[in-house]
PAZAPA-4460 file (N, C-alpha, C; in steps of 0.05 Angstrom, whole numbers, plus 32768, in hexadecimal, padded with zeros to 4 digits):
% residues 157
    n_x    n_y    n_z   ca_x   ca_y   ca_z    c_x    c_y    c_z   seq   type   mol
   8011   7FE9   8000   8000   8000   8000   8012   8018   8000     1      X     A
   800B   802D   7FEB   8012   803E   7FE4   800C   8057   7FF3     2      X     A
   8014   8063   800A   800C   807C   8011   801E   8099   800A     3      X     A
   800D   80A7   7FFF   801F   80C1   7FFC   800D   80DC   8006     4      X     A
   8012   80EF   7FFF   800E   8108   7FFB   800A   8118   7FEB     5      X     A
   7FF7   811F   7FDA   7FFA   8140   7FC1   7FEF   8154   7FCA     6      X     A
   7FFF   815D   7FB6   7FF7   817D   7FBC   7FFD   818D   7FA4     7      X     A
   7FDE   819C   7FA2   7FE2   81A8   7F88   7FDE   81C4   7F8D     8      X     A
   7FE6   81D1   7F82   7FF0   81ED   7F80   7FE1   81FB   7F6E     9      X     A
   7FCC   820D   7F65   7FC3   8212   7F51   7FB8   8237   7F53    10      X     A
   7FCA   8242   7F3C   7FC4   825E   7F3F   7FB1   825E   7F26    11      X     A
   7F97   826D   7F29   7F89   827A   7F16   7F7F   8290   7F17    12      X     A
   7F7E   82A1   7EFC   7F79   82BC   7EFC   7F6B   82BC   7EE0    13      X     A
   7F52   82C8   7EEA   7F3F   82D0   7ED5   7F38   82EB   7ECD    14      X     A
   7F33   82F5   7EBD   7F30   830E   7EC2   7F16   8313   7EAA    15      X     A
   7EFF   8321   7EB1   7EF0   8324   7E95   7EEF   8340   7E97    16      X     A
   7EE8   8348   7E78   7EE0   836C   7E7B   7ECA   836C   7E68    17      X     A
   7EB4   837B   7E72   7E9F   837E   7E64   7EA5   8399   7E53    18      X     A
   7E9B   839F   7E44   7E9E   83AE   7E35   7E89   83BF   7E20    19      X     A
   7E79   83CF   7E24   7E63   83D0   7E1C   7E6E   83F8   7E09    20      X     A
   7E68   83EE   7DF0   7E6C   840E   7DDA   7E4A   840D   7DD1    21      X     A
   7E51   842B   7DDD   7E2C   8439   7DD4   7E39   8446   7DC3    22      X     A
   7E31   8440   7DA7   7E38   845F   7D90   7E2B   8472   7D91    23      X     A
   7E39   8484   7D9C   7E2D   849E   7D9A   7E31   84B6   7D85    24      X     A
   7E1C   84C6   7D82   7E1F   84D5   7D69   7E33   84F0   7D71    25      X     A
   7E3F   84F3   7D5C   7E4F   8513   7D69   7E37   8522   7D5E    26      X     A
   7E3B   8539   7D69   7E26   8555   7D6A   7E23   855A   7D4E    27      X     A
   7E33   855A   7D3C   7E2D   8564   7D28   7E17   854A   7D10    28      X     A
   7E1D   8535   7D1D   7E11   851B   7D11   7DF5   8523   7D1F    29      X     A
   7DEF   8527   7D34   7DCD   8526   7D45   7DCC   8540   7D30    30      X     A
   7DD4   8562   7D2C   7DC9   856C   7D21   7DBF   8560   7D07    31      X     A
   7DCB   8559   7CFA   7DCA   854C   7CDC   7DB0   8539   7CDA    32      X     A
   7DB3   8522   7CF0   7D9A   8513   7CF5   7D82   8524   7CED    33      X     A
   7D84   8532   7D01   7D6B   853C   7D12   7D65   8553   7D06    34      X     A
   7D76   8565   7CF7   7D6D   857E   7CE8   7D71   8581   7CC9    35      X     A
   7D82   8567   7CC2   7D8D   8572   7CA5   7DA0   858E   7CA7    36      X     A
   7D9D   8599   7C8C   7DB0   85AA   7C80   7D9B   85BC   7C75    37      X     A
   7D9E   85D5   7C84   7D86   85EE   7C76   7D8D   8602   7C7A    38      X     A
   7D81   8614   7C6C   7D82   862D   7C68   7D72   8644   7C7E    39      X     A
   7D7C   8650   7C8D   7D64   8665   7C95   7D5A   8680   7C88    40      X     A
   7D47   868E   7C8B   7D45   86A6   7C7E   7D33   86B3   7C8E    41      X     A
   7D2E   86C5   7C97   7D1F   86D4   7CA5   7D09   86DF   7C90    42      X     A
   7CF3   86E0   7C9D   7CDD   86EF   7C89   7CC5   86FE   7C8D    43      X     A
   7CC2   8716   7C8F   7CAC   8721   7C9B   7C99   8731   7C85    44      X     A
   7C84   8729   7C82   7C68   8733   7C6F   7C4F   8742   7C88    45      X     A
   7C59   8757   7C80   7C3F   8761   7C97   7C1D   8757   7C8B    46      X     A
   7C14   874E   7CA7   7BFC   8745   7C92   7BE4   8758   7C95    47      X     A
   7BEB   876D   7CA3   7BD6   8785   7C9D   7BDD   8794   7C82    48      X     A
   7BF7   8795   7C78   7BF4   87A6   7C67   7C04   87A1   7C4B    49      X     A
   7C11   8783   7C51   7C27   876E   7C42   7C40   877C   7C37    50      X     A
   7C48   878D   7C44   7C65   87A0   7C46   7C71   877D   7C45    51      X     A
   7C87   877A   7C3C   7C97   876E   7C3C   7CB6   8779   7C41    52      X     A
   7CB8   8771   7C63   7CCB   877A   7C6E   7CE5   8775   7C6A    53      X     A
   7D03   877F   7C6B   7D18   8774   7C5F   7D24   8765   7C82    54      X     A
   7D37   8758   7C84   7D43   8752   7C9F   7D46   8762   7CB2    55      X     A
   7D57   8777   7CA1   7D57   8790   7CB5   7D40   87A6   7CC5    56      X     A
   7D29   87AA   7CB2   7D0E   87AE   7CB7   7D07   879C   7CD4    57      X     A
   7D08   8785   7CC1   7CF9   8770   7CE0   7D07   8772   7CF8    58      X     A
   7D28   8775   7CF7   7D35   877B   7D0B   7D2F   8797   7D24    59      X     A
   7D2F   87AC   7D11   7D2B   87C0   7D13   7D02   87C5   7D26    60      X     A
   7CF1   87B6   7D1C   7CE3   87B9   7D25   7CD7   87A3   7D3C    61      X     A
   7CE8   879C   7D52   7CE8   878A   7D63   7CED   879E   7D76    62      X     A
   7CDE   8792   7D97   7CE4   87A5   7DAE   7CFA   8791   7DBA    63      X     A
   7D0A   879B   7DCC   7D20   8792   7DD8   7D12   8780   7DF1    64      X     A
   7CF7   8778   7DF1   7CF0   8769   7E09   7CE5   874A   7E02    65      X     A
   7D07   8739   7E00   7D01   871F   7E08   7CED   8713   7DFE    66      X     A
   7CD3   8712   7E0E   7CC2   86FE   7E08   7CAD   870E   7DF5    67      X     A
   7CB4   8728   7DE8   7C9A   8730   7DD3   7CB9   872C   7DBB    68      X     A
   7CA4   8715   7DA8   7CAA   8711   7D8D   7CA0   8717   7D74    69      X     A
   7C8D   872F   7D74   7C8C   8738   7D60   7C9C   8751   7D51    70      X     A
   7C8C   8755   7D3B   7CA6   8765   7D2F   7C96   8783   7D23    71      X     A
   7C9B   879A   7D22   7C8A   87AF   7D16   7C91   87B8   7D01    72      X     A
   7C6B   87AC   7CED   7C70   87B5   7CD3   7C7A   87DC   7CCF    73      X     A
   7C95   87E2   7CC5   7C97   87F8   7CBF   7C8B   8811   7CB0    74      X     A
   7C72   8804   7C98   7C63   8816   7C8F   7C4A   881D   7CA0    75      X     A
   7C40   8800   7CB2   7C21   8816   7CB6   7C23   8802   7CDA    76      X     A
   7C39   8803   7CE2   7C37   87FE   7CFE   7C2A   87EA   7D0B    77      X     A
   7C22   87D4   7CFF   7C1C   87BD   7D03   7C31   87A5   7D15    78      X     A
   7C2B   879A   7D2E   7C37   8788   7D3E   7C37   8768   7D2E    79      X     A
   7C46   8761   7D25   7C42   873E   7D19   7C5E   8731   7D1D    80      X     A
   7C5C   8716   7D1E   7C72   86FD   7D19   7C83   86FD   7D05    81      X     A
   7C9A   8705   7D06   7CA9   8704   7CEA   7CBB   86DC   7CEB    82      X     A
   7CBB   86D3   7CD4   7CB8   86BF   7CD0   7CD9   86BB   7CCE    83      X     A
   7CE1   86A0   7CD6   7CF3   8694   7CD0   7CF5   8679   7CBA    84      X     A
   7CFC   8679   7CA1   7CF5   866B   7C8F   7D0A   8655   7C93    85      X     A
   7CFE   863A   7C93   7D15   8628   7C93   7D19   861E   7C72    86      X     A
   7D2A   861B   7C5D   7D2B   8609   7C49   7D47   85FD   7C4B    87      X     A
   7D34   85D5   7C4E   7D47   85C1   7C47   7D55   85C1   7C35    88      X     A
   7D73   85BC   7C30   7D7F   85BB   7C23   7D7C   85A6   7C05    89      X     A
   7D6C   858B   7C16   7D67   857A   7C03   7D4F   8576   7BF6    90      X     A
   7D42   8590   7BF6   7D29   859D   7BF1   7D0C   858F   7C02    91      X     A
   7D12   8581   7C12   7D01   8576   7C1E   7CE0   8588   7C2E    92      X     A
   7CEE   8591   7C37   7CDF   85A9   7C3F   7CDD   85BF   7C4B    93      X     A
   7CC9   85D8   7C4C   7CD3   85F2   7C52   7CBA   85F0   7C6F    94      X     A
   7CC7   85FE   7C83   7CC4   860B   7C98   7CC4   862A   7CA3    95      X     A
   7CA4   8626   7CA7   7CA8   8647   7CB8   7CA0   8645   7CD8    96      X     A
   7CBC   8651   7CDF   7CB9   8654   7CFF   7CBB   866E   7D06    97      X     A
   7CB0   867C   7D28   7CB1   868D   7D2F   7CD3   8697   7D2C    98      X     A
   7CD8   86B0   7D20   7CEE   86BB   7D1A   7CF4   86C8   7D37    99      X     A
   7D02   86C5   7D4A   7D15   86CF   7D65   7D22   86E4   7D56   100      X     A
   7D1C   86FA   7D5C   7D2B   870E   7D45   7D45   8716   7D58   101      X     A
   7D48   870F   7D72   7D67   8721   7D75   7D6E   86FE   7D80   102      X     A
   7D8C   8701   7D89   7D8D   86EF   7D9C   7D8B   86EC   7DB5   103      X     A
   7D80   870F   7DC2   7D7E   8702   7DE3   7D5F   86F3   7DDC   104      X     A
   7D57   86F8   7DCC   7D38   86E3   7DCA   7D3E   86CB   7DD1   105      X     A
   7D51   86C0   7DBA   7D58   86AC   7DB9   7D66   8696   7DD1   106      X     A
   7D76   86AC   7DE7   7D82   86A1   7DED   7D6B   86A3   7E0C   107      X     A
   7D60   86AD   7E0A   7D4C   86AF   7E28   7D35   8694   7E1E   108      X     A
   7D37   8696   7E10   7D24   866E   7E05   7D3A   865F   7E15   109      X     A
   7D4C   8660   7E09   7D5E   8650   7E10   7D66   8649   7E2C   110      X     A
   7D65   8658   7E3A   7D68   865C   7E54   7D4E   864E   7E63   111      X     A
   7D39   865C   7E5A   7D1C   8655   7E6E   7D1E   8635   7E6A   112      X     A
   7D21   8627   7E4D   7D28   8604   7E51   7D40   85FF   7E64   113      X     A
   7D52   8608   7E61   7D6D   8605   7E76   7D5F   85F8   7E90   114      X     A
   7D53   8614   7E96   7D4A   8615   7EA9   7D34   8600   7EB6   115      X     A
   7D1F   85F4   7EA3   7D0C   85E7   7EA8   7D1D   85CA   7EAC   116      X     A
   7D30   85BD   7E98   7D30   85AB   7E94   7D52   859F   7E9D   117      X     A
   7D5E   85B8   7EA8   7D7F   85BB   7EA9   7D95   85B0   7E92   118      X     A
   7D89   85B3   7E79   7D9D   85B2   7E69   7D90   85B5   7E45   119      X     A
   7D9D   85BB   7E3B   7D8A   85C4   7E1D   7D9C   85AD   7E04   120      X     A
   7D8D   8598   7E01   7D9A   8587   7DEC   7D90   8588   7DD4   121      X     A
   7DA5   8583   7DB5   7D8F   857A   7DA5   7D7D   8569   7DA1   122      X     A
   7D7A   8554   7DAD   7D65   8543   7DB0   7D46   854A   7DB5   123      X     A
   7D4E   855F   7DCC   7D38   8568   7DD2   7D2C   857E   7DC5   124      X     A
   7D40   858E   7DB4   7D35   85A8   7DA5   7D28   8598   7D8A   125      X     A
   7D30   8580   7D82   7D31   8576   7D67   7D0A   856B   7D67   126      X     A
   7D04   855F   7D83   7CE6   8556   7D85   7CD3   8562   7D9C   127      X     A
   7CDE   857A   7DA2   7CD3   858C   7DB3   7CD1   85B0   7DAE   128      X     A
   7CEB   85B2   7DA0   7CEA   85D6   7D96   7D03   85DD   7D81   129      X     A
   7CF9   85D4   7D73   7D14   85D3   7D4C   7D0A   85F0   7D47   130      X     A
   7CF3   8602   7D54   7CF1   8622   7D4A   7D0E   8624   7D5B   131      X     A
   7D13   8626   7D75   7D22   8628   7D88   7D42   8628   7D7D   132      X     A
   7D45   8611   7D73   7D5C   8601   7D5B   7D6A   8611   7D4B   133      X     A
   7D4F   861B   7D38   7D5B   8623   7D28   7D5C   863E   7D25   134      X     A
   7D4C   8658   7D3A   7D53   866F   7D47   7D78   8673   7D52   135      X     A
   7D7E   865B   7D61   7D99   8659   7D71   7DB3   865E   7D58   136      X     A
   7DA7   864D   7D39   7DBC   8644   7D27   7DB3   8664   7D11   137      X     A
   7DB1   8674   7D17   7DA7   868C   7D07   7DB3   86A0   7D14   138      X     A
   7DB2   869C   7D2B   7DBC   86AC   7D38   7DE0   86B8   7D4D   139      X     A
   7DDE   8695   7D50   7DF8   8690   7D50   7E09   867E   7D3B   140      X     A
   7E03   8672   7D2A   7E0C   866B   7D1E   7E11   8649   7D1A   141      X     A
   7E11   863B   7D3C   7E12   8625   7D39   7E07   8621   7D5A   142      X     A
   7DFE   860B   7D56   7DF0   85FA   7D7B   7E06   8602   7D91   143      X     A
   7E1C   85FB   7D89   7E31   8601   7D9C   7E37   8620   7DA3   144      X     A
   7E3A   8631   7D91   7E3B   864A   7D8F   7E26   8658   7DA0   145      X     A
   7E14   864D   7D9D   7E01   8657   7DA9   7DF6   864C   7DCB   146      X     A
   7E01   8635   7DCC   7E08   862F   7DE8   7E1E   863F   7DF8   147      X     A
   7E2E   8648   7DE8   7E44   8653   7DF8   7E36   8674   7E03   148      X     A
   7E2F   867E   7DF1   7E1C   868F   7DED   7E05   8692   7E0A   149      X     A
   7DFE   867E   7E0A   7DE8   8677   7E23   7DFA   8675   7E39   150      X     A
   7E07   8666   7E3B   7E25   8660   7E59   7E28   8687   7E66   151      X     A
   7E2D   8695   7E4B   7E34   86B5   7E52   7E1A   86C7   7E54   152      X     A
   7E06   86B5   7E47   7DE9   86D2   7E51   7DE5   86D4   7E6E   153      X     A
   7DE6   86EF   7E73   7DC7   86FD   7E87   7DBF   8704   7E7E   154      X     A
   7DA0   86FA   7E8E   7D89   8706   7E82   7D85   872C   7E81   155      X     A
   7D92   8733   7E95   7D97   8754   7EA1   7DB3   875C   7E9C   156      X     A
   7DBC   875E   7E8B   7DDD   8763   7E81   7DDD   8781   7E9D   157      X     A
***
């Protein structure tokens, strides 16, 4: 009869890594999604008296208070909406939205969502307020531009 002893020795090391990639869109890909490629144009037709206003007109006939967005026809003093014209690039289709004629307009929208919802995405402008959208890109020039823009407003300079 055979008696002994073993002994085994045994090192193991496992290691797993999960690894999970969400593709996410860069900003300029969600605009593209979500807005295409367009044109803006401002446009004001008084409809009391169909003066057809030039940019500067419509500019010119806006009060400096924020939340009044209309614009005054210059020949016969009429209060109305001067229009912001959207045309798709891929002719798909044209849009008229309320025209924000300066940018503190614009940028006090911008703020009161800030404010409601603590943060202003395109997601949310794209199926909630694309007038909003495309006021910001007219005025500043691009989403980002116009966020930086918002970071530096007071409402009471």
């Amino acid at each position: 009869m055979d008696l002994g002893i073993g002994q085994s020795l045994g090192l193991g090391l496992s290691q797993s890594q999960r690894q999970e990639l969400k593709q996410r869109l860069s900003l300029k890909q969600q605009i593209s999604l979500y807005f295409g490629h367009f044109i803006t144009t401002p446009r004001g037709i008084c409809p009391n008296c169909g003066h057809k206003l030039s940019e500067r007109q419509i500019k010119k006939g806006f009060s400096a208070d924020p939340q009044e967005f209309r614009t005054t026809c210059p020949k016969c003093g009429h209060k109305f909406f001067a229009n912001l014209i959207i045309n798709h690039k891929n002719g798909s289709n044209r849009v008229e939205n309320v025209y924000y004629i300066c940018p503190i307009q614009t940028l006090n929208q911008m703020r009161q969502i800030k404010e409601k919802r603590g943060y202003l995405g395109i997601t949310y402008l794209a199926k909630k307020n694309r007038q909003l959208f495309y006021n910001i890109i007219k005025h500043f020039g691009t989403y980002p531009l116009g966020l930086k823009a918002l970071k530096n407003y007071r409402e009471h300079p």
